[in-house]
PyMOL Python script that loads the backbone (N, CA, C, O; Angstrom):
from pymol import cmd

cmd.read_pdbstr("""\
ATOM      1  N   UNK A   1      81.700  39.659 116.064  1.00  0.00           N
ATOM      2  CA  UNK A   1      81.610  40.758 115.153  1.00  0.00           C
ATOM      3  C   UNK A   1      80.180  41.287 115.153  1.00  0.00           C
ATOM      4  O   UNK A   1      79.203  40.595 115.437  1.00  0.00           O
ATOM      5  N   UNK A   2      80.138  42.738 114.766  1.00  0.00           N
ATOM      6  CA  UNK A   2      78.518  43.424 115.376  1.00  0.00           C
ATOM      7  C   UNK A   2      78.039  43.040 113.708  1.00  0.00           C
ATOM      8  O   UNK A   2      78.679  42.954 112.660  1.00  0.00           O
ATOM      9  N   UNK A   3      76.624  42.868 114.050  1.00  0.00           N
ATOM     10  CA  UNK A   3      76.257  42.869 112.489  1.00  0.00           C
ATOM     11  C   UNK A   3      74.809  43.727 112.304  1.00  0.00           C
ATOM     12  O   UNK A   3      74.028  43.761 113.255  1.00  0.00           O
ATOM     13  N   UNK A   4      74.522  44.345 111.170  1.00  0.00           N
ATOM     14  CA  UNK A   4      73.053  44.820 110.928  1.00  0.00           C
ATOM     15  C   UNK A   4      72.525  43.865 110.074  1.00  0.00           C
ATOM     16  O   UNK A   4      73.197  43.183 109.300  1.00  0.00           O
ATOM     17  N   UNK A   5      71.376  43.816 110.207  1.00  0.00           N
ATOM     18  CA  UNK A   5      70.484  42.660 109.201  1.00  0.00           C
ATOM     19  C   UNK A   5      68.993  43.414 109.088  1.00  0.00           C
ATOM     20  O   UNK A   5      68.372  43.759 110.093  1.00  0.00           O
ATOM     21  N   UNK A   6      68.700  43.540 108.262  1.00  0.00           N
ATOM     22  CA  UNK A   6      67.028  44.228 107.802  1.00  0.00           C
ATOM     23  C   UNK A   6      66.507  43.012 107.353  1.00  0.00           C
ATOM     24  O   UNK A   6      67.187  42.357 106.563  1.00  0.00           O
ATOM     25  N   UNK A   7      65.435  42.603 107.712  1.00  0.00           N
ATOM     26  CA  UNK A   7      64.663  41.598 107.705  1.00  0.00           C
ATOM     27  C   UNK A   7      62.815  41.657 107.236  1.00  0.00           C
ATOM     28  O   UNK A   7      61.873  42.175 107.836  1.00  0.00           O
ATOM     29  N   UNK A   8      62.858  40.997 106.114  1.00  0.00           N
ATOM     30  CA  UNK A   8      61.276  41.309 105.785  1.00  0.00           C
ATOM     31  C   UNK A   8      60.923  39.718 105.626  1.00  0.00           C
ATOM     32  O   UNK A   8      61.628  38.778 105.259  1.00  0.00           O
ATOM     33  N   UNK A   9      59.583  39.783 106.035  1.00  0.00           N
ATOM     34  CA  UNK A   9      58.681  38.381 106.106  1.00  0.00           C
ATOM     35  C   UNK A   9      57.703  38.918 105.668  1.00  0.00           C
ATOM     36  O   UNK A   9      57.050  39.874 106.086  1.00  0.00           O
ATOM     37  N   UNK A  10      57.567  38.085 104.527  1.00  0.00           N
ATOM     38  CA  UNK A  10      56.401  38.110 103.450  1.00  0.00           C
ATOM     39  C   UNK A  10      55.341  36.729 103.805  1.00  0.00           C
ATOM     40  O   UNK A  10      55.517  36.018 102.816  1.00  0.00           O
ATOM     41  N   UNK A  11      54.404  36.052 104.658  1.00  0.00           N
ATOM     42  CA  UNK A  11      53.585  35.187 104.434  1.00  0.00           C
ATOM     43  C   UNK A  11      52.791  34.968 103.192  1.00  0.00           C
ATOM     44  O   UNK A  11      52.064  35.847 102.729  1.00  0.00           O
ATOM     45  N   UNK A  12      52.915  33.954 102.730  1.00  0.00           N
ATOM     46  CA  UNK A  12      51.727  33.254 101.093  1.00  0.00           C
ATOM     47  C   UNK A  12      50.993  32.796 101.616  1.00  0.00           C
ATOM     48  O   UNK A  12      51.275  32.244 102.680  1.00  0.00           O
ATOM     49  N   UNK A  13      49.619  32.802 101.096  1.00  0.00           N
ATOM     50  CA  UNK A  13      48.631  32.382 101.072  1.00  0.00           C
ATOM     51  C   UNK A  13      48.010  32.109 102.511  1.00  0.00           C
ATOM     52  O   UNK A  13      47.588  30.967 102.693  1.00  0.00           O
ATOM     53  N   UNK A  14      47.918  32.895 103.409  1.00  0.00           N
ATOM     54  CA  UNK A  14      47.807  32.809 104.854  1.00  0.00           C
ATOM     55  C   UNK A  14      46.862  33.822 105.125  1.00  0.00           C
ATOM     56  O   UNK A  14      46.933  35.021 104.853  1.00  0.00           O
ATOM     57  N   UNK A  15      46.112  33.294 105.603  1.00  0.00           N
ATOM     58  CA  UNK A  15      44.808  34.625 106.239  1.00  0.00           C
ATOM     59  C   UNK A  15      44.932  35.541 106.843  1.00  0.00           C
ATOM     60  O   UNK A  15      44.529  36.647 106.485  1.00  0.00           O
ATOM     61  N   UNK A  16      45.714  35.217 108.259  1.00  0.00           N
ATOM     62  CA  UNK A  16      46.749  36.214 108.930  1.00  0.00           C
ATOM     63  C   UNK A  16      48.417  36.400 108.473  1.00  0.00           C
ATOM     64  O   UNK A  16      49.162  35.443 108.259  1.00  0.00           O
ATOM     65  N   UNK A  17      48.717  37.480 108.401  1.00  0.00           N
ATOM     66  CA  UNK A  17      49.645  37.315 108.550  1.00  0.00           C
ATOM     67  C   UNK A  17      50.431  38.275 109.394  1.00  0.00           C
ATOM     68  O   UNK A  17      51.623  38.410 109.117  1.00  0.00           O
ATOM     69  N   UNK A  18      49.682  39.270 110.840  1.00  0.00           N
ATOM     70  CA  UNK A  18      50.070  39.432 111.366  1.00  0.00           C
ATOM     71  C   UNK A  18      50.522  38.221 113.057  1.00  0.00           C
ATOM     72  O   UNK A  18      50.946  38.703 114.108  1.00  0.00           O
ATOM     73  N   UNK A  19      50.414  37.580 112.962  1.00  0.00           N
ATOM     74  CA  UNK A  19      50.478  36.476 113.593  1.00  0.00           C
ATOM     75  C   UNK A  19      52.093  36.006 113.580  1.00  0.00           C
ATOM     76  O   UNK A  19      52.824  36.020 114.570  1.00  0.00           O
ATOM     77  N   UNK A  20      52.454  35.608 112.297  1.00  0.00           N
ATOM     78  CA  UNK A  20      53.502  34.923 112.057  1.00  0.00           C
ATOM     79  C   UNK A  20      54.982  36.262 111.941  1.00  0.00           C
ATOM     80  O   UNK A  20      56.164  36.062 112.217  1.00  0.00           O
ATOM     81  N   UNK A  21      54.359  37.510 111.464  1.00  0.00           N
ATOM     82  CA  UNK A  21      55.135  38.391 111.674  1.00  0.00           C
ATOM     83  C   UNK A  21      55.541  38.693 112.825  1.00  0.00           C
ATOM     84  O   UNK A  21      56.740  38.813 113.074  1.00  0.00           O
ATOM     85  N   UNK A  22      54.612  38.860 113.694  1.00  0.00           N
ATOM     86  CA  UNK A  22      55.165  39.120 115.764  1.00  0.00           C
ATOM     87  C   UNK A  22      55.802  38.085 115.716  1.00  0.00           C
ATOM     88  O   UNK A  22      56.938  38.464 115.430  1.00  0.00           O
ATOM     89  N   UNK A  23      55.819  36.678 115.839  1.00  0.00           N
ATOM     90  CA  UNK A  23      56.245  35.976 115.870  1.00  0.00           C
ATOM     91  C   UNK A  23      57.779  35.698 115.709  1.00  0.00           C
ATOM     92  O   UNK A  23      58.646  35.323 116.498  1.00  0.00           O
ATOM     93  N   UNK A  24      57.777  35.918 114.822  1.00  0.00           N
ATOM     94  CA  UNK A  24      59.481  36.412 114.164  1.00  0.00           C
ATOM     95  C   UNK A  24      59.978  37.650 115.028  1.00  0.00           C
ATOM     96  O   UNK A  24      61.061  37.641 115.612  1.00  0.00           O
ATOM     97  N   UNK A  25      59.180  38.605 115.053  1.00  0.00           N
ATOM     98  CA  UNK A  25      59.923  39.934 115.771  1.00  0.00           C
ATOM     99  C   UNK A  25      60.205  39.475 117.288  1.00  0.00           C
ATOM    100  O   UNK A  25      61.042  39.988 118.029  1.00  0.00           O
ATOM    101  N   UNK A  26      59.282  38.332 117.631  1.00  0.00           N
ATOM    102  CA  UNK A  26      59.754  38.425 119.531  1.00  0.00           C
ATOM    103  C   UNK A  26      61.017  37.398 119.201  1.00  0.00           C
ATOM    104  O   UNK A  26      61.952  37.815 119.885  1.00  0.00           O
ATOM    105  N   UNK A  27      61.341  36.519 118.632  1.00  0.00           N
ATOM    106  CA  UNK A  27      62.506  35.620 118.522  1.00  0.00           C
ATOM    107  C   UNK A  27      63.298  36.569 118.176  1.00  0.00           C
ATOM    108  O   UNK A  27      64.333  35.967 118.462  1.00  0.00           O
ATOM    109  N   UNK A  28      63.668  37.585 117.785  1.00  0.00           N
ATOM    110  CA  UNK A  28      64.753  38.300 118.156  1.00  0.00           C
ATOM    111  C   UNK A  28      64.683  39.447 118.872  1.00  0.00           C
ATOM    112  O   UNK A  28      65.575  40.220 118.522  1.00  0.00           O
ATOM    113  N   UNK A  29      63.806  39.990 119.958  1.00  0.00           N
ATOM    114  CA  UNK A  29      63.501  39.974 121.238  1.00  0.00           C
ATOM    115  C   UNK A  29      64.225  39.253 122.006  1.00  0.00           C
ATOM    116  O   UNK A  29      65.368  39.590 122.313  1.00  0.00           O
ATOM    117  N   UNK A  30      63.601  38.051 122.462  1.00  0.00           N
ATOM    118  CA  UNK A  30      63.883  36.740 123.063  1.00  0.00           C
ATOM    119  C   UNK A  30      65.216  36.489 123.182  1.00  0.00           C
ATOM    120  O   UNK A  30      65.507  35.835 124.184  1.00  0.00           O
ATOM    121  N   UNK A  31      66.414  36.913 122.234  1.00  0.00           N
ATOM    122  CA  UNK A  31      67.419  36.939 122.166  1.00  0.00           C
ATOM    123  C   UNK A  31      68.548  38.067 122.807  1.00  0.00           C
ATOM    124  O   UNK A  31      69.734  38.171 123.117  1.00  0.00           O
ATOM    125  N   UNK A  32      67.581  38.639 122.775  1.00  0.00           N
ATOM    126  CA  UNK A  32      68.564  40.246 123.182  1.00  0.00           C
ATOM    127  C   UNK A  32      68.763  40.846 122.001  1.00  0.00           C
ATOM    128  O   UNK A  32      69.949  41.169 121.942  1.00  0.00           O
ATOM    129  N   UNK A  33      68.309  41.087 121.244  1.00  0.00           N
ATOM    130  CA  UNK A  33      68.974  42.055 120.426  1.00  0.00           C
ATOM    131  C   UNK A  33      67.986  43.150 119.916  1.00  0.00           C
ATOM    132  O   UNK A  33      66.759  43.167 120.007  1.00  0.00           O
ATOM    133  N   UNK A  34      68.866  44.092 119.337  1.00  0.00           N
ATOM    134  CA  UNK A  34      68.302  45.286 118.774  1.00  0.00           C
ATOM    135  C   UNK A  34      67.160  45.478 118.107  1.00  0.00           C
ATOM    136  O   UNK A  34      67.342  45.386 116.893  1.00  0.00           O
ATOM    137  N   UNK A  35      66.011  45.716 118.423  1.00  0.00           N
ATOM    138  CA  UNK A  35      65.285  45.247 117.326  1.00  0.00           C
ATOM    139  C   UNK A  35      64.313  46.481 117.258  1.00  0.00           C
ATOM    140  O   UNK A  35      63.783  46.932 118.273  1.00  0.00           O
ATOM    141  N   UNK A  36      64.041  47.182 115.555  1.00  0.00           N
ATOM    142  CA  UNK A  36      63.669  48.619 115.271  1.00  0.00           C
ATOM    143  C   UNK A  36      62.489  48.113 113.972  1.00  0.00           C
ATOM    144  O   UNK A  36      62.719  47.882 112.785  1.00  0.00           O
ATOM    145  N   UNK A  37      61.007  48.050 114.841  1.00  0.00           N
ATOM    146  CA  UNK A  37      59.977  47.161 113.727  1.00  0.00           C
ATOM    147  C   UNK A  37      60.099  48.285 112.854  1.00  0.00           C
ATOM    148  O   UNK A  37      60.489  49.368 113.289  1.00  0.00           O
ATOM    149  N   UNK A  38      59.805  48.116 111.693  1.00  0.00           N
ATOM    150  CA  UNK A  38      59.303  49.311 110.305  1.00  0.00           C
ATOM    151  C   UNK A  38      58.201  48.904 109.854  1.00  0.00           C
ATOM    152  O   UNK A  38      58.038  47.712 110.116  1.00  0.00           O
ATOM    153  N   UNK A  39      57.108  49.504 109.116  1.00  0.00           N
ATOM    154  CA  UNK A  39      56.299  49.578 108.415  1.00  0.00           C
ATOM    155  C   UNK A  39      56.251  48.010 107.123  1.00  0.00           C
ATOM    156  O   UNK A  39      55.408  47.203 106.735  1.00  0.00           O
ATOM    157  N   UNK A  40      58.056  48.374 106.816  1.00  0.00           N
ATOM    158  CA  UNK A  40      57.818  47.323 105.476  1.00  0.00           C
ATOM    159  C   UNK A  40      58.925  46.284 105.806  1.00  0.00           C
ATOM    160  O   UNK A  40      59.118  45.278 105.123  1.00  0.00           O
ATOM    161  N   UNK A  41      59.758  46.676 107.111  1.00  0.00           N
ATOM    162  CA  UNK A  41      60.854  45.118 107.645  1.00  0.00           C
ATOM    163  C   UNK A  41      61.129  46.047 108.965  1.00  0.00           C
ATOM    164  O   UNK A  41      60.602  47.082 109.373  1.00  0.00           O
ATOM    165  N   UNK A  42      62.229  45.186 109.469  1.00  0.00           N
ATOM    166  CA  UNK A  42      62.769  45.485 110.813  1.00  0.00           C
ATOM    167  C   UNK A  42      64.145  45.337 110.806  1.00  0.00           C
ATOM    168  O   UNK A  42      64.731  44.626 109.990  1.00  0.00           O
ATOM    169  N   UNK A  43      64.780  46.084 111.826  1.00  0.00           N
ATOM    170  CA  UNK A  43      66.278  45.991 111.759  1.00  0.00           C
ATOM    171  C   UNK A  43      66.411  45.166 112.698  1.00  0.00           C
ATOM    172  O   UNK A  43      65.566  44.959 113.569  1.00  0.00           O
ATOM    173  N   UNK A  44      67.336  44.702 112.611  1.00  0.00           N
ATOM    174  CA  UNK A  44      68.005  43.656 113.830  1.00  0.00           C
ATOM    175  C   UNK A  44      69.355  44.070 113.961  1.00  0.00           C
ATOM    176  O   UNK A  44      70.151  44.111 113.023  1.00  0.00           O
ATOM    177  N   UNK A  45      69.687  44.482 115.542  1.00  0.00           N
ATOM    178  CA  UNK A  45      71.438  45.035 115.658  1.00  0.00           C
ATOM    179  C   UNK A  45      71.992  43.719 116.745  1.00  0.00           C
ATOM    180  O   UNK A  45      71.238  43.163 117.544  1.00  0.00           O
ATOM    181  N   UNK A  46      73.517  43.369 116.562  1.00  0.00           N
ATOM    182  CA  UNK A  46      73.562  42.336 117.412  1.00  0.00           C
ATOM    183  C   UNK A  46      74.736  41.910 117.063  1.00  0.00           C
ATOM    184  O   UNK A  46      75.118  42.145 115.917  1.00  0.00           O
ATOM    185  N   UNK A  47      75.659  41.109 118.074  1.00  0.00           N
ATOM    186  CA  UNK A  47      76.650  39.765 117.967  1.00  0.00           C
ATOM    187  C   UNK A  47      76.163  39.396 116.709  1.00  0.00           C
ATOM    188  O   UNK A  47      74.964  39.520 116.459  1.00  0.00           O
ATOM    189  N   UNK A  48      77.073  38.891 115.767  1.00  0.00           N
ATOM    190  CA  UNK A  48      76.883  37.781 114.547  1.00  0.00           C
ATOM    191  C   UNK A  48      76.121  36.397 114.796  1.00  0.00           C
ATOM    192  O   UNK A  48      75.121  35.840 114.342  1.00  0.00           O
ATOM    193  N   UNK A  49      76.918  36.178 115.569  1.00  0.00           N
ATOM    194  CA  UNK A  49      76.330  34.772 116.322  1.00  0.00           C
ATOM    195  C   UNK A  49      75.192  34.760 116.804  1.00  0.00           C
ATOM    196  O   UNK A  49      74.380  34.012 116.260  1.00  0.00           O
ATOM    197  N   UNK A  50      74.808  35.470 117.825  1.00  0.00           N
ATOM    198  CA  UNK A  50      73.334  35.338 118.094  1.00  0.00           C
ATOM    199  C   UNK A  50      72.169  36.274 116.853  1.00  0.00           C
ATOM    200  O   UNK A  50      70.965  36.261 117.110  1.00  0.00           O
ATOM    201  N   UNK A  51      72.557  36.852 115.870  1.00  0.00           N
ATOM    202  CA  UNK A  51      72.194  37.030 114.817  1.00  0.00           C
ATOM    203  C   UNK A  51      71.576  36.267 114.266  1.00  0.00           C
ATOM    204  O   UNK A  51      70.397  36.409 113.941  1.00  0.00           O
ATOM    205  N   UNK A  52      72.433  35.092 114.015  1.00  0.00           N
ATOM    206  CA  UNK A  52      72.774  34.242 112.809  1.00  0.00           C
ATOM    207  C   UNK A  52      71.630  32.392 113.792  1.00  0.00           C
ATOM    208  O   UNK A  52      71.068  31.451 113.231  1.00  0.00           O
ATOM    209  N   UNK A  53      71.771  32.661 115.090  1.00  0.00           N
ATOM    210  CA  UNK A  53      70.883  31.937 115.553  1.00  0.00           C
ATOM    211  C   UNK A  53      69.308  32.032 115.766  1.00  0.00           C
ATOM    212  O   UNK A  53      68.409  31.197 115.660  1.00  0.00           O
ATOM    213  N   UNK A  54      69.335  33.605 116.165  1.00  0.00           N
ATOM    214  CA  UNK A  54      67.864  34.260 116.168  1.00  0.00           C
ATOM    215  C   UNK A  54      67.235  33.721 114.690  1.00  0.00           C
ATOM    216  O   UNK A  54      66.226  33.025 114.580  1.00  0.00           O
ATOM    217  N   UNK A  55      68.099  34.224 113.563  1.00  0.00           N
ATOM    218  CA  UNK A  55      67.328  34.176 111.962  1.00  0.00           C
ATOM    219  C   UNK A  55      66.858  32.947 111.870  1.00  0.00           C
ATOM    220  O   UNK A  55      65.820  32.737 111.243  1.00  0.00           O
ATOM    221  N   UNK A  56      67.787  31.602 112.692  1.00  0.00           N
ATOM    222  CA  UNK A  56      67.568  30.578 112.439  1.00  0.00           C
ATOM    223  C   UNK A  56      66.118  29.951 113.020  1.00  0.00           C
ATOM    224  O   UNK A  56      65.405  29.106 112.478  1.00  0.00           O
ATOM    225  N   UNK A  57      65.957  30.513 114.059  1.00  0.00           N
ATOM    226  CA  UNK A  57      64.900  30.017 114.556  1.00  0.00           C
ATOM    227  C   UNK A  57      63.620  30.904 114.573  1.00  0.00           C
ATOM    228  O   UNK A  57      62.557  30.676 115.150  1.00  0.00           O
ATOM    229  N   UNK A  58      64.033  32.152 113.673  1.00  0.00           N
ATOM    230  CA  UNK A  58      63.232  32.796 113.216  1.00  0.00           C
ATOM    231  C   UNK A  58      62.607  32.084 112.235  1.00  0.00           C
ATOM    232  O   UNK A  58      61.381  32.175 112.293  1.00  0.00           O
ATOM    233  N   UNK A  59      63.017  31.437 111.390  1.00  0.00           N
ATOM    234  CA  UNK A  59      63.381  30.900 109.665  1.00  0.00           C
ATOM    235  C   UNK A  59      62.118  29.480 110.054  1.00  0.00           C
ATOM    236  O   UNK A  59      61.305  29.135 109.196  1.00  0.00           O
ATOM    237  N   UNK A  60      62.166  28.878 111.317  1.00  0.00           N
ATOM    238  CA  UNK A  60      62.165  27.592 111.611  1.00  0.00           C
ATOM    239  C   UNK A  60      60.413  28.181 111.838  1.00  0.00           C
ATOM    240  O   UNK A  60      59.516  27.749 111.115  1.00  0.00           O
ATOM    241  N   UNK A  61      60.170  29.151 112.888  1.00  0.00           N
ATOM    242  CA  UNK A  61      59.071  29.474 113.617  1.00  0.00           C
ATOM    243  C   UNK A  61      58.043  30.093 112.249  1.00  0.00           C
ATOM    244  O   UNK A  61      56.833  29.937 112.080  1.00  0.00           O
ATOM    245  N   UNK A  62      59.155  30.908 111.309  1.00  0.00           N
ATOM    246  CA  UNK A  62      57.795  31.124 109.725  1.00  0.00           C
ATOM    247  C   UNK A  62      57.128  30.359 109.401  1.00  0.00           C
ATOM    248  O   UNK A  62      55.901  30.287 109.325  1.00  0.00           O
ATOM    249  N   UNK A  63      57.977  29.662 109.163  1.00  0.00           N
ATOM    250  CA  UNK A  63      57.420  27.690 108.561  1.00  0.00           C
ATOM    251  C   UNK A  63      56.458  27.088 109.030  1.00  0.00           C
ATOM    252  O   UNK A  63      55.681  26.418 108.349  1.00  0.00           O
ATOM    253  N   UNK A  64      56.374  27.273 110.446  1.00  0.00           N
ATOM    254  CA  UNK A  64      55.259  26.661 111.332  1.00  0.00           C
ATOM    255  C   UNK A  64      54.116  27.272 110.615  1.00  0.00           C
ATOM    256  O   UNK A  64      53.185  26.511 110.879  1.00  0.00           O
ATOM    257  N   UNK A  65      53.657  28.230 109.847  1.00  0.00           N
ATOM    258  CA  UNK A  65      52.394  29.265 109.405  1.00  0.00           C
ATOM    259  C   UNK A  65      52.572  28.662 108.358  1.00  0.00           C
ATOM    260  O   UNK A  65      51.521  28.117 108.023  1.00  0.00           O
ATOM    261  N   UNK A  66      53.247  28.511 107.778  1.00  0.00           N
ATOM    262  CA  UNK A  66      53.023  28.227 106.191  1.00  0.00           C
ATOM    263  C   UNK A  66      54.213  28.353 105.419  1.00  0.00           C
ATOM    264  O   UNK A  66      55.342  28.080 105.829  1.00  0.00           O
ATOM    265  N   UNK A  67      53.903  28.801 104.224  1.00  0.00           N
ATOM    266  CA  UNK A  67      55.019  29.259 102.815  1.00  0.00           C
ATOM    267  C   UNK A  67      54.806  30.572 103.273  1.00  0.00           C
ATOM    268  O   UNK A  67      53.772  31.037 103.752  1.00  0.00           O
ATOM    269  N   UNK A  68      56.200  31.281 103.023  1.00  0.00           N
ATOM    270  CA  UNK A  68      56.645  32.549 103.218  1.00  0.00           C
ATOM    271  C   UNK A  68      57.429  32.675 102.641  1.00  0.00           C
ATOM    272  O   UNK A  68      58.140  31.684 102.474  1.00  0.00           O
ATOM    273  N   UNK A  69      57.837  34.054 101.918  1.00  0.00           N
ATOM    274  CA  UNK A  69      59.337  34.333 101.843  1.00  0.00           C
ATOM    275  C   UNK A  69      59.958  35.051 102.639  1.00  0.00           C
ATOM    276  O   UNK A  69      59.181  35.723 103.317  1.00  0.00           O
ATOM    277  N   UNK A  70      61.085  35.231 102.885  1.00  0.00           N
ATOM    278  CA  UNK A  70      61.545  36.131 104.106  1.00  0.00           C
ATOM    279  C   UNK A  70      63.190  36.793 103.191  1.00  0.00           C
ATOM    280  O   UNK A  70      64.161  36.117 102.850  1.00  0.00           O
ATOM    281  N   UNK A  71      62.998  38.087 103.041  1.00  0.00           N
ATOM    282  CA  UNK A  71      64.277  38.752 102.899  1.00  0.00           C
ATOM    283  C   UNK A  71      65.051  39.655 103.788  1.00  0.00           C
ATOM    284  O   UNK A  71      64.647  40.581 104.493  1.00  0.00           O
ATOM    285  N   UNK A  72      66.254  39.189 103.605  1.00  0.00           N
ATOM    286  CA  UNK A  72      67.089  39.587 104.786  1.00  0.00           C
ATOM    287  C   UNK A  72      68.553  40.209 103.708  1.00  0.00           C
ATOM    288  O   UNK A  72      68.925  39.756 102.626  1.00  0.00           O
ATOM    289  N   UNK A  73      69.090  41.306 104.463  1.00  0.00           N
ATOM    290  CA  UNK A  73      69.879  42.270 103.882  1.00  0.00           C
ATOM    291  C   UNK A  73      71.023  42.160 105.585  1.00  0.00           C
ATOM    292  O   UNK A  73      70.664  42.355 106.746  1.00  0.00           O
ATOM    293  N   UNK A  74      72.489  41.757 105.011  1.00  0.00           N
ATOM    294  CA  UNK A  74      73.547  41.433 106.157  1.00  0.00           C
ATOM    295  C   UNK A  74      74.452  43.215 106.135  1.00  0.00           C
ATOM    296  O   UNK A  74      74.502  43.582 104.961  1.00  0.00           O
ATOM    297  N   UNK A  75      74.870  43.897 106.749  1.00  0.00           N
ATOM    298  CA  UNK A  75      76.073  44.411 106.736  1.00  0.00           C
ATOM    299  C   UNK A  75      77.038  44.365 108.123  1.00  0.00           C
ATOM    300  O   UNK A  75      76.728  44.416 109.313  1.00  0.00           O
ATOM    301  N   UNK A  76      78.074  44.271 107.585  1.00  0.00           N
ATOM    302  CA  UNK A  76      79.354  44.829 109.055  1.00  0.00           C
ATOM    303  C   UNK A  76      79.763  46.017 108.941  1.00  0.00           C
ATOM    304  O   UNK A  76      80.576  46.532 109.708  1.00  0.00           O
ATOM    305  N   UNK A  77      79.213  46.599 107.919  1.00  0.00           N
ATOM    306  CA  UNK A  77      79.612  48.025 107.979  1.00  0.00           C
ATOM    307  C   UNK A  77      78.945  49.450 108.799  1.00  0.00           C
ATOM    308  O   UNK A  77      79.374  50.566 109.092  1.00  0.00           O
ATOM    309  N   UNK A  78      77.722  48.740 108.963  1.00  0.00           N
ATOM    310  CA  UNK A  78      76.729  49.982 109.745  1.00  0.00           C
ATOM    311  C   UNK A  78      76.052  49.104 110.880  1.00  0.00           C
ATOM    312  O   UNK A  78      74.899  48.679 110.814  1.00  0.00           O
ATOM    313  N   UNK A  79      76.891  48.902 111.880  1.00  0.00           N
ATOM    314  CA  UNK A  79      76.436  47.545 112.612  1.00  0.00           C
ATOM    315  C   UNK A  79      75.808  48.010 113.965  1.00  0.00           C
ATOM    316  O   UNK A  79      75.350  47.158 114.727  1.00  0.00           O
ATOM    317  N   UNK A  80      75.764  49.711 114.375  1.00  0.00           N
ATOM    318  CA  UNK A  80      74.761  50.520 114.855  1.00  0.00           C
ATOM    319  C   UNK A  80      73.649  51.307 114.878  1.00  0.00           C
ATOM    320  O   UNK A  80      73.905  52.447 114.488  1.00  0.00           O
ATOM    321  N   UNK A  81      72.572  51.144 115.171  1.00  0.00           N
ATOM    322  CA  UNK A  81      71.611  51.796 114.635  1.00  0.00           C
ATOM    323  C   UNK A  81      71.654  53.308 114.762  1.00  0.00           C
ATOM    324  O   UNK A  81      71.112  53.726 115.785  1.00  0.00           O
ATOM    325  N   UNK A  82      72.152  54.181 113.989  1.00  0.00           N
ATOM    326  CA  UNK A  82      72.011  56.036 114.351  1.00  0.00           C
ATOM    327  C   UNK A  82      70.957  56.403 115.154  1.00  0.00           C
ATOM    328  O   UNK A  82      69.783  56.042 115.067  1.00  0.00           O
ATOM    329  N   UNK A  83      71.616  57.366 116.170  1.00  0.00           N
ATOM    330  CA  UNK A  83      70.536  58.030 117.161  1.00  0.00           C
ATOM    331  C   UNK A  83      70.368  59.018 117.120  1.00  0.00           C
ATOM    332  O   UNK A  83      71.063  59.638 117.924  1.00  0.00           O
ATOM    333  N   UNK A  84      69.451  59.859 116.281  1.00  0.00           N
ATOM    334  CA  UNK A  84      68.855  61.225 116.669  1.00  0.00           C
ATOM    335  C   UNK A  84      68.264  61.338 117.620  1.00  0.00           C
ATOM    336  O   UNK A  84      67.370  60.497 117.707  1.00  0.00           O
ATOM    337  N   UNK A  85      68.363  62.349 118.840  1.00  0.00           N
ATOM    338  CA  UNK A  85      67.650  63.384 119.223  1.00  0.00           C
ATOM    339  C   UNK A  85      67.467  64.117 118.980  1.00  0.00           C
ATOM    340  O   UNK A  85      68.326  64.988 119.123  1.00  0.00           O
ATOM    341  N   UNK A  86      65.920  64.524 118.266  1.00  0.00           N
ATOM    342  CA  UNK A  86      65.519  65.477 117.755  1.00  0.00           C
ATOM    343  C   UNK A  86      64.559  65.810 118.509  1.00  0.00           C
ATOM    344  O   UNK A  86      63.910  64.933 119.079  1.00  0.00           O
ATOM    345  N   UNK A  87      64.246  67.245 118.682  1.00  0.00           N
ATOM    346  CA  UNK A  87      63.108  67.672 119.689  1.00  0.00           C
ATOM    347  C   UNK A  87      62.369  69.172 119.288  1.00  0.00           C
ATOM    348  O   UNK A  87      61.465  69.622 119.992  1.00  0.00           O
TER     349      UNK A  87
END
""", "prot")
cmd.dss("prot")
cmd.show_as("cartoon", "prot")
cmd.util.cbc("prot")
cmd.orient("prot")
């Protein structure tokens, strides 16, 4: 099943925290999947399954930096990312 997931990683108390953010964004890279960085989270488009494994070892690789929170938003309803061409 296709799924969308918006994903934000918040690092605590960490000096960098662009470090641990790439970090997370290439593990779902690394995976194949959809991936659309934003300013304040990122989308992730994809299989459920490799979704649901990426987050995991997304989840695993935060940890390595420190305390974080990480919020994540699931749907099956908009499980493509819209494509404008606009020009």
């Amino acid at each position: 099943m296709a799924v969308a997931v918006q994903i934000s990683l918040y690092p605590l108390r960490q000096m960098d925290i662009i470090e641990p953010i790439n970090s997370v964004i290439e593990i779902f890279k690394s995976y194949g999947l959809e991936t659309h960085v934003g300013s304040m989270s990122t989308l992730v488009y994809g299989e459920d399954e490799q979704v649901f494994k990426a987050l995991q070892d997304a989840y695993k690789k935060a940890a390595e930096f420190g305390e974080f929170v990480m919020v994540a938003t699931f749907s099956n309803a908009c499980p493509l990312p819209l494509r404008f061409d606009i020009r």
